[in-house]
N, CA, C and O atoms as a Tinker XYZ file with bonds, in Angstrom:
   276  protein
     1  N      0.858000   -1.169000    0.000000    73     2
     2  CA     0.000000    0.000000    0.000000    64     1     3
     3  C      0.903000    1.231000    0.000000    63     2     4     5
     4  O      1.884000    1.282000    0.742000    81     3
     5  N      0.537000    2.341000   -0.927000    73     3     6
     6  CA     1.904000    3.325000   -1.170000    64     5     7
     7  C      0.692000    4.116000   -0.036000    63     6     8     9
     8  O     -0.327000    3.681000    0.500000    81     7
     9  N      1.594000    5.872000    0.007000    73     7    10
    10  CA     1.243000    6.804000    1.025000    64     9    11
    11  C     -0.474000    7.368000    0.227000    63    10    12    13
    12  O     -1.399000    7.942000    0.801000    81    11
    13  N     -0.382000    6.944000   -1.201000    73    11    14
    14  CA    -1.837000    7.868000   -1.450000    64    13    15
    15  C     -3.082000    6.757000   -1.076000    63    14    16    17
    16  O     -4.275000    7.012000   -0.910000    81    15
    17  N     -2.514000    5.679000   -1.015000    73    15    18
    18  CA    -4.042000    4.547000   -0.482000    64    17    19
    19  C     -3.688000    4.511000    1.130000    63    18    20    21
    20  O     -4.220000    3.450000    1.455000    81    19
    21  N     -3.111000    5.045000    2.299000    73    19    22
    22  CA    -2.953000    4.572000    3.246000    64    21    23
    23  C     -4.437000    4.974000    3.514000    63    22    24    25
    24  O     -5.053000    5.840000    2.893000    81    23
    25  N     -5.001000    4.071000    4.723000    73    23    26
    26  CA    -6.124000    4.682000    5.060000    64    25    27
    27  C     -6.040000    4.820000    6.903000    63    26    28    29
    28  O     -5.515000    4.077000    7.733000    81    27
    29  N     -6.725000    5.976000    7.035000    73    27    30
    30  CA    -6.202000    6.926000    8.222000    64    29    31
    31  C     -6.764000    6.537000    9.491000    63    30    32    33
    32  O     -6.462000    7.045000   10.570000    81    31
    33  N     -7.611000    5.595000    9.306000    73    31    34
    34  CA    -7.996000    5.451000   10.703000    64    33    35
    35  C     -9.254000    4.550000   10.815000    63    34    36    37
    36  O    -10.169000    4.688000   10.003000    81    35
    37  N     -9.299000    3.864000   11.555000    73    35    38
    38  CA   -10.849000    2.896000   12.551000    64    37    39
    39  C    -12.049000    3.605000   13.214000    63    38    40    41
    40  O    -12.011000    4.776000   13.593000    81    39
    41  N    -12.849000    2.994000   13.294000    73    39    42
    42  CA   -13.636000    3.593000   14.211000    64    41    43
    43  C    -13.658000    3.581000   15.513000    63    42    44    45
    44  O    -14.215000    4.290000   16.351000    81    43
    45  N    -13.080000    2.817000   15.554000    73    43    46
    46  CA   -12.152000    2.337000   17.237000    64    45    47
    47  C    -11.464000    2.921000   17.233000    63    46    48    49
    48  O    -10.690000    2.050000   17.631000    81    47
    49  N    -10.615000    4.076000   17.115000    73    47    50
    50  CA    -9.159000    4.681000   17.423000    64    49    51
    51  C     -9.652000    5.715000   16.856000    63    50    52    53
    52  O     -8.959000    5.955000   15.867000    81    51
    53  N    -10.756000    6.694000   16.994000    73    51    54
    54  CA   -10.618000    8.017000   16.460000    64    53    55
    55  C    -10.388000    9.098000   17.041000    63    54    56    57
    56  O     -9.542000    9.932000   16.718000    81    55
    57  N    -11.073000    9.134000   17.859000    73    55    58
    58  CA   -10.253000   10.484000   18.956000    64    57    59
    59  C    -10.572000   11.451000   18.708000    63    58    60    61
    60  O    -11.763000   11.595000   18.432000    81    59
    61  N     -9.716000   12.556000   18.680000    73    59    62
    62  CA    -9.402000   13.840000   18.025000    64    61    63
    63  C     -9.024000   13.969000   16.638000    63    62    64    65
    64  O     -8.190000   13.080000   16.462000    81    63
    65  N     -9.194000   14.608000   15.549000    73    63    66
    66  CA    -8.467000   14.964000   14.745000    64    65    67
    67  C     -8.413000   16.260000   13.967000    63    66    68    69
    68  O     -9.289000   17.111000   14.123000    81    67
    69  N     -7.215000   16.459000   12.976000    73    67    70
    70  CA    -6.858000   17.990000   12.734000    64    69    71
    71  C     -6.877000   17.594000   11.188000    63    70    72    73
    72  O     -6.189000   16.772000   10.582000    81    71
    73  N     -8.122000   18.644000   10.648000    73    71    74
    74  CA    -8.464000   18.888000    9.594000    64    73    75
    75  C     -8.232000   20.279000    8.599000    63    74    76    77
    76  O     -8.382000   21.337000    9.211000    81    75
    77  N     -7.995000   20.364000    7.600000    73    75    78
    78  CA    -7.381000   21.786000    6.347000    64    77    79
    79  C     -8.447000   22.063000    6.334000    63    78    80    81
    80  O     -9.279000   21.359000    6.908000    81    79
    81  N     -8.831000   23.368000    5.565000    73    79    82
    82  CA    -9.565000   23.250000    4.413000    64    81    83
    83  C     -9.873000   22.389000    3.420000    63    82    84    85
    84  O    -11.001000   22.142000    2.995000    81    83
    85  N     -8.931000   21.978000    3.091000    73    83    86
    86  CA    -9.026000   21.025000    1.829000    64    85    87
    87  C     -9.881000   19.778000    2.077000    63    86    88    89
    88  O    -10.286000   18.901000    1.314000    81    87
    89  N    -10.013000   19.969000    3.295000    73    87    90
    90  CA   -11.125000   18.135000    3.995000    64    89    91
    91  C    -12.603000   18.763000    3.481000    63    90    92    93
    92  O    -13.449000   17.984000    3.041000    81    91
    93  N    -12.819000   19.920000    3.542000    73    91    94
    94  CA   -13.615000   20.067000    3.358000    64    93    95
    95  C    -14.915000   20.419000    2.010000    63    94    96    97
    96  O    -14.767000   21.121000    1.010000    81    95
    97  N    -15.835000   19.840000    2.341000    73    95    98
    98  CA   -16.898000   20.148000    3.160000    64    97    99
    99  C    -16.678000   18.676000    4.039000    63    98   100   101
   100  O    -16.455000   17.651000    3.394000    81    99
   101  N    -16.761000   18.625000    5.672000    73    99   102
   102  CA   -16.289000   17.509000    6.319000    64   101   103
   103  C    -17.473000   17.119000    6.284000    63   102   104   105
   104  O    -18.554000   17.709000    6.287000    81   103
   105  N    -16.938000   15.256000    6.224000    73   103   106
   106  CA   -18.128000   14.331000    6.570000    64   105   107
   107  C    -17.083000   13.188000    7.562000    63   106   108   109
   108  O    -15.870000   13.044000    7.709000    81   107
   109  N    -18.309000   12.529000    8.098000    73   107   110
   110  CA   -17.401000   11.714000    8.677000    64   109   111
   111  C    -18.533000   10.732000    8.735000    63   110   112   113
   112  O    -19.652000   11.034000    9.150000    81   111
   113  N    -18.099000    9.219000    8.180000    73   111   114
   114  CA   -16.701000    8.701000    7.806000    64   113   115
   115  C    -15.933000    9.974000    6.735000    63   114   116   117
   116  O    -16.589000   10.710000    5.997000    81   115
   117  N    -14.305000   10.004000    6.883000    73   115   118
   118  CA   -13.761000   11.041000    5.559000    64   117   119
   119  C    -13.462000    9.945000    5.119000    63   118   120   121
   120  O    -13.319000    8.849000    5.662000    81   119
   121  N    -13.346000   10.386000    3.805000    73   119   122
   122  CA   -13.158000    9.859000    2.621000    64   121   123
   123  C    -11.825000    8.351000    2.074000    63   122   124   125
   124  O    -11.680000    7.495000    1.200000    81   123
   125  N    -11.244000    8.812000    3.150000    73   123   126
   126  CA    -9.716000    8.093000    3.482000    64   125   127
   127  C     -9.745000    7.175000    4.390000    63   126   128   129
   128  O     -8.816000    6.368000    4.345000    81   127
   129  N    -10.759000    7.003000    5.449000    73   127   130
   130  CA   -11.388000    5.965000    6.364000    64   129   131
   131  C    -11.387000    4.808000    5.726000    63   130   132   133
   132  O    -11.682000    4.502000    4.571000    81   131
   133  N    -10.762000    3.797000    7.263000    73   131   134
   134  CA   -11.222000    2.264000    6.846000    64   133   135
   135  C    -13.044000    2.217000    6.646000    63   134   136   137
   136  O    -13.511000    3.067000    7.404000    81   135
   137  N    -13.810000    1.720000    6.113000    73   135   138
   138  CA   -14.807000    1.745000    5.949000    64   137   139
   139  C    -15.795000    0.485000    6.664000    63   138   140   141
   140  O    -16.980000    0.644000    6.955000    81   139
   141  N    -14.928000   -0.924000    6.891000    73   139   142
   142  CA   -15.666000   -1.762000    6.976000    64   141   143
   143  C    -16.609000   -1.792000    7.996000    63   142   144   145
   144  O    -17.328000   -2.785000    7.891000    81   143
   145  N    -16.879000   -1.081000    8.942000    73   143   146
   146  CA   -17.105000   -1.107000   10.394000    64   145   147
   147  C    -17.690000    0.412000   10.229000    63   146   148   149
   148  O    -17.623000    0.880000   11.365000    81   147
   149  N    -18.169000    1.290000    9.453000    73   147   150
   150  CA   -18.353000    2.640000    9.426000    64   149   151
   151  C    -19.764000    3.172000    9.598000    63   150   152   153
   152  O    -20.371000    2.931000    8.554000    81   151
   153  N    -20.450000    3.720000   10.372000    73   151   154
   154  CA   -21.445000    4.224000   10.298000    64   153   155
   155  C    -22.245000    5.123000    8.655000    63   154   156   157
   156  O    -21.831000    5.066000    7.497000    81   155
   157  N    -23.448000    5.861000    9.207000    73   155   158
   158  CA   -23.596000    6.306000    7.743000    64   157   159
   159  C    -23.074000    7.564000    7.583000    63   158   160   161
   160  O    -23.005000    8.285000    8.578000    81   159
   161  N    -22.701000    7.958000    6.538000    73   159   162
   162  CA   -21.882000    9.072000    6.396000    64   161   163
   163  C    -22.704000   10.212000    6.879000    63   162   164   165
   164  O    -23.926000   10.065000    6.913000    81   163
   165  N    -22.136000   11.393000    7.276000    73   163   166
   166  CA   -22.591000   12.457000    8.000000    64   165   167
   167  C    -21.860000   13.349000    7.826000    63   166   168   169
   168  O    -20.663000   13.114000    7.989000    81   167
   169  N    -22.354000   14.964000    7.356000    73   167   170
   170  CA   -21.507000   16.323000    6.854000    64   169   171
   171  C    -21.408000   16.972000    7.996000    63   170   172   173
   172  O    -22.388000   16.775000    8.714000    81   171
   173  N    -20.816000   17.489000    8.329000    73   171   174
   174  CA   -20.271000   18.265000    9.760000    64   173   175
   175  C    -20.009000   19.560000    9.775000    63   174   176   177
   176  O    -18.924000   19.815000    9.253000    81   175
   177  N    -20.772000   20.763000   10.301000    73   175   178
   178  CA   -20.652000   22.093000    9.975000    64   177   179
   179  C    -19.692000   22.560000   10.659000    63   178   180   181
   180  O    -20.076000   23.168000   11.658000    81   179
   181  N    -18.159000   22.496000   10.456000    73   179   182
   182  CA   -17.341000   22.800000   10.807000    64   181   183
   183  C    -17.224000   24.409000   10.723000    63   182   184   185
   184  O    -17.050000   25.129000   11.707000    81   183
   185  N    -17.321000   24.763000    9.671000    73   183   186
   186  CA   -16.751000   26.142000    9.226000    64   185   187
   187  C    -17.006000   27.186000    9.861000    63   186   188   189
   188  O    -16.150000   28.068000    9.934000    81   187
   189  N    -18.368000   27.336000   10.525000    73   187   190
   190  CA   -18.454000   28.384000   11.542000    64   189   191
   191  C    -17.976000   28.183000   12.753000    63   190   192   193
   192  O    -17.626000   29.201000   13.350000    81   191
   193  N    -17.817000   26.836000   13.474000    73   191   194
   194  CA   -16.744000   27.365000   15.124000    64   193   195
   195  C    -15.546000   26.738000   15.284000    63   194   196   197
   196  O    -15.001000   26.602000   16.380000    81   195
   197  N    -14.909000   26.173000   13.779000    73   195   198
   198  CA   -13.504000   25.645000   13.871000    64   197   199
   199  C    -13.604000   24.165000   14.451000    63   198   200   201
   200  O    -12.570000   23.546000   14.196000    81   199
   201  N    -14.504000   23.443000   15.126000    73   199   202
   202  CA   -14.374000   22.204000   15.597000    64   201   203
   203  C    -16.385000   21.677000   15.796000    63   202   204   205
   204  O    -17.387000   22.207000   16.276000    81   203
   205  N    -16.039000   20.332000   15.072000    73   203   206
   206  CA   -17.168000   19.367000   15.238000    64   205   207
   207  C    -16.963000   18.161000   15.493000    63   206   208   209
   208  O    -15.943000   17.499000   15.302000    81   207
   209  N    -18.447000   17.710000   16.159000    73   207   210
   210  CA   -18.045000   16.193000   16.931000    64   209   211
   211  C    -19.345000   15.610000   16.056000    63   210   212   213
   212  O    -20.408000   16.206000   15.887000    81   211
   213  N    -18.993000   14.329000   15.560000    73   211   214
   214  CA   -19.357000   13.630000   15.216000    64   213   215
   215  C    -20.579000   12.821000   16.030000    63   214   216   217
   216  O    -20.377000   11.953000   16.879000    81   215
   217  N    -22.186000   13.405000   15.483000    73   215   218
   218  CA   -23.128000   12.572000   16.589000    64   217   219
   219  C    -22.896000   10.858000   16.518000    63   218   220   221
   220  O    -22.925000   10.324000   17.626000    81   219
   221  N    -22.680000    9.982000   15.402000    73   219   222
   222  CA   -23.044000    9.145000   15.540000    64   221   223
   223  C    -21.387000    7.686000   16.592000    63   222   224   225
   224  O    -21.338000    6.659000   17.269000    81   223
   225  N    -20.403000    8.808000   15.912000    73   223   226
   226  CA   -18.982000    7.845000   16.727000    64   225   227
   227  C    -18.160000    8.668000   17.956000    63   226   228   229
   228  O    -17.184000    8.288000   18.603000    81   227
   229  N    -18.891000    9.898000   18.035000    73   227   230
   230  CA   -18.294000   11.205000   18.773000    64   229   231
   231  C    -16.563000   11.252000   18.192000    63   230   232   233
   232  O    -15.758000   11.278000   19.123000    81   231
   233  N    -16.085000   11.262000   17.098000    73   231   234
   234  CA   -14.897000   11.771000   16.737000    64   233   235
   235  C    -14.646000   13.220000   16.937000    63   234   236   237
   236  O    -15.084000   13.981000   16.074000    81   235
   237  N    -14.225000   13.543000   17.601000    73   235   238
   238  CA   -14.028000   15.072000   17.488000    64   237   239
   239  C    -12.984000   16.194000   16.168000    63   238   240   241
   240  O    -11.779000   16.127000   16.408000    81   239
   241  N    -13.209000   16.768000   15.397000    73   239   242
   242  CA   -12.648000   17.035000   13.998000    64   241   243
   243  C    -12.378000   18.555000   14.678000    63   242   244   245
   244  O    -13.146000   19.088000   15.479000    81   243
   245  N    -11.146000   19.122000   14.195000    73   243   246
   246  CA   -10.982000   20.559000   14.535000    64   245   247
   247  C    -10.501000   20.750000   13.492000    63   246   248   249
   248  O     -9.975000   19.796000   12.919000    81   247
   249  N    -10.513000   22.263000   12.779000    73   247   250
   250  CA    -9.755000   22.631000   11.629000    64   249   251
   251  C     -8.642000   23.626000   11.665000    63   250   252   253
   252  O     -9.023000   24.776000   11.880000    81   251
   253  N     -7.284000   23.449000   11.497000    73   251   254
   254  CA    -6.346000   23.771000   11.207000    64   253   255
   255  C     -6.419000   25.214000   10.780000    63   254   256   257
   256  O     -7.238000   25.467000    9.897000    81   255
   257  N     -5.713000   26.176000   11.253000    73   255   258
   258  CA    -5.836000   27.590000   10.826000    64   257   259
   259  C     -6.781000   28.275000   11.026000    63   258   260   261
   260  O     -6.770000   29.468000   10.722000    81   259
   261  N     -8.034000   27.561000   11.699000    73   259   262
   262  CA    -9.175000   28.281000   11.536000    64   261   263
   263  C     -9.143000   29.422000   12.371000    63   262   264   265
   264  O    -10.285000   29.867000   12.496000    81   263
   265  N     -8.381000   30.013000   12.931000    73   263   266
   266  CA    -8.727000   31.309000   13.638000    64   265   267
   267  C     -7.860000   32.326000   12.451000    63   266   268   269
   268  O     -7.869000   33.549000   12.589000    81   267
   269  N     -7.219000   31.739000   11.438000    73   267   270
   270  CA    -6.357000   32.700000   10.303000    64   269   271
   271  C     -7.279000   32.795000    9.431000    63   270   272   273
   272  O     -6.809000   33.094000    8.333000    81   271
   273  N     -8.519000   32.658000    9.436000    73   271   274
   274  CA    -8.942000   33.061000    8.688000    64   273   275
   275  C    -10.230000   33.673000    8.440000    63   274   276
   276  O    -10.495000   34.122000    7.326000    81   275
């Protein structure tokens, strides 16, 4: 598996994570997620307070730079 198929994470091990712009418009599962075990996908209104939690796995997503901009 090279670095552009790695896939980033379980649903068991999600935690926190730090998101660009470029993730966006966020959903979670993202796009790069193991999938097998994944709930149904869900868009996450990040953009107005810099950080969203995921209702259905509580992942917590924050975005990168967001006070620069």
């Amino acid at each position: 598996m090279n670095n552009s198929e790695e896939k980033i994470g379980t649903f068991n091990n999600i935690g926190q994570r730090e998101v660009t712009f470029a993730d966006l418009p966020l959903s979670c599962p993202m796009p790069k997620m193991v999938l097998w075990n994944a709930h149904p996908r869900v868009y996450l209104p990040i953009e107005q307070t810099g950080e969203a939690t995921c209702p259905y796995c509580g992942a917590h997503y924050v975005l990168k730079n967001f006070k620069d901009s």
